[in-house]
N, C-alpha and C positions, 0 to 999 in steps of 0.2 A: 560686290553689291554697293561699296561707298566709293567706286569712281563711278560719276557721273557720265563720262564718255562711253566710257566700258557696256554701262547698262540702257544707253542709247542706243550704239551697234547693237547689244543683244537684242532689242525690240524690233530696230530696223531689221534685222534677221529673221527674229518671227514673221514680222509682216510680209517681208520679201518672199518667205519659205512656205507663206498658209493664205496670204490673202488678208491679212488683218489679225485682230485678237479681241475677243468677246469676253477674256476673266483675266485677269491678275491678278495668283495669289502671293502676297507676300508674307512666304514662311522662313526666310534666313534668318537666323538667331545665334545668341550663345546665352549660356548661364554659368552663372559667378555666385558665388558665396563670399562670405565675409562681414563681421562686423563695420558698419558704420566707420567706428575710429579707427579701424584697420586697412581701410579701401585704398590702393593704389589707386591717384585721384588719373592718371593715365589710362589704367585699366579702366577705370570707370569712363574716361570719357568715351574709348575703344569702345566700351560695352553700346553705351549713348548709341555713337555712331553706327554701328553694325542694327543693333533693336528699334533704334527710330527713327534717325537719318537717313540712311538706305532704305525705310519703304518709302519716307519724303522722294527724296530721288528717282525709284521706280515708278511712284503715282506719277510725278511730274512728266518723264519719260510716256506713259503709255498714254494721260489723258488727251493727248489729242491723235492718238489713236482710237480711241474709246469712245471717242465724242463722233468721228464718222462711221462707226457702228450703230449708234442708237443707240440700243435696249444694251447695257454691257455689266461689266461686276467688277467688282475688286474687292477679293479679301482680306483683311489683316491679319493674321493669326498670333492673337499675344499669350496671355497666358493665368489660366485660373488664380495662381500666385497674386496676380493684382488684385484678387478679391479680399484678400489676407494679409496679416499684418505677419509673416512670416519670419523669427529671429534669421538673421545672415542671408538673405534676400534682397535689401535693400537695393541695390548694384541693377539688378537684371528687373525685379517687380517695379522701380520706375522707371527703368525705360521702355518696359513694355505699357506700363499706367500712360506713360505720354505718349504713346502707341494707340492707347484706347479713347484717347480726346484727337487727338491727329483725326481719327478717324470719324467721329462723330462730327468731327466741322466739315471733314470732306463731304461725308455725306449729304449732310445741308448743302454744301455748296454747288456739287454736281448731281443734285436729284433732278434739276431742270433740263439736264445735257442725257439724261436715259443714263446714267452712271449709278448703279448702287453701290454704295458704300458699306459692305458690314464687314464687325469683327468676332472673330469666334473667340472661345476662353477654353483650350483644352489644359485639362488637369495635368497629369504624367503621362505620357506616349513614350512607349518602349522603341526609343530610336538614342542614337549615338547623344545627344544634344547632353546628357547627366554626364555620361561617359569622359566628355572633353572639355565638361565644369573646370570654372577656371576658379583657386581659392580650394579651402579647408572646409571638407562637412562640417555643420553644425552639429553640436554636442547635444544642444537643444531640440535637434529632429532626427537625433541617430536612432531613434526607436520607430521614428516615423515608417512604415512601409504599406504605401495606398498599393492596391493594385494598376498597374497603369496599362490604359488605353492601346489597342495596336495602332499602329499609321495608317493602318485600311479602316479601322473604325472613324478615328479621327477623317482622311478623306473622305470617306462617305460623309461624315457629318457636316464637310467644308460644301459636298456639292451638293446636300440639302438645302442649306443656308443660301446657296447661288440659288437655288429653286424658289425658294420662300421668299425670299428679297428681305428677311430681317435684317434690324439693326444689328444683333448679335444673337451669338447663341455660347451658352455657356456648361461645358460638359463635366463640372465640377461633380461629383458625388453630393446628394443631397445632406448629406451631414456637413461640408465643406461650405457649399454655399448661403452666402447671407443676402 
């Protein structure tokens, strides 16, 4: 998702394969723990690159696909976390936080070209992405245990969001969000 050629063929593929493409959602990610004065500043920037530079990339890639569509979408999918000042998050909730401005200035930008720009905020989704956390649980939220979301609740909720045309939609638990 961070070579740029790579994720070019992959679109020219779609295109080739369906005739064009109507949504791109950008869900590849990883999450990281770790204190602040702890962070391997490599790691961090990997994290960067993988969370916010590759959907730069992808967007770049599809929008002039999207633009001979018309009417088209693109999701960002970052993450409730950015809503929270959560201890040993740091890592992973700003690069998805600059995920979530990325995405509000796309959308200004390509609202005139039939392009909507929105981003979802799902909470915990029961998929691998905790599993291959990169970094040491926090002490500070080892009591923590939200129920988390399935993938299929989360997708339904991504192709609402394509239906609705909002700016965002944010699947935090009402106790979590502020």
């Amino acid at each position: 998702m961070t070579d740029a050629a790579q994720v070019r063929h992959a679109v020219d593929t779609a295109v080739a394969a369906f005739g064009g493409i109507d949504v791109v959602v950008n869900n590849a990610g990883q999450a990281m723990t770790g204190d602040i004065q702890d962070v391997d500043v490599d790691d961090f920037r990997a994290i960067v690159d993988l969370n916010l530079v590759a959907p730069l990339i992808v967007m770049q890639a599809a929008i002039p696909v999207l633009r001979q569509r018309g009417e088209s979408a693109i999701i960002n999918v970052s993450s409730g976390v950015t809503k929270m000042a959560m201890p040993g998050s740091a890592t992973y909730s700003s690069s998805k936080a600059g995920l979530n401005q990325l995405s509000a200035v796309a959308r200004n930008e390509l609202k005139d070209a039939g392009i909507t720009v929105s981003t979802i905020y799902p909470f915990v989704t029961d998929t691998e992405l905790y599993e291959s956390m990169l970094g040491a649980p926090q002490e500070e939220n080892a009591g923590w245990q939200p129920t988390p979301h399935t993938a299929e609740h989360v997708a339904a909720s991504i192709l609402s969001l394509i239906a609705s045309g909002d700016a965002e939609l944010s699947l935090l638990p009402t106790e979590w969000a502020h």
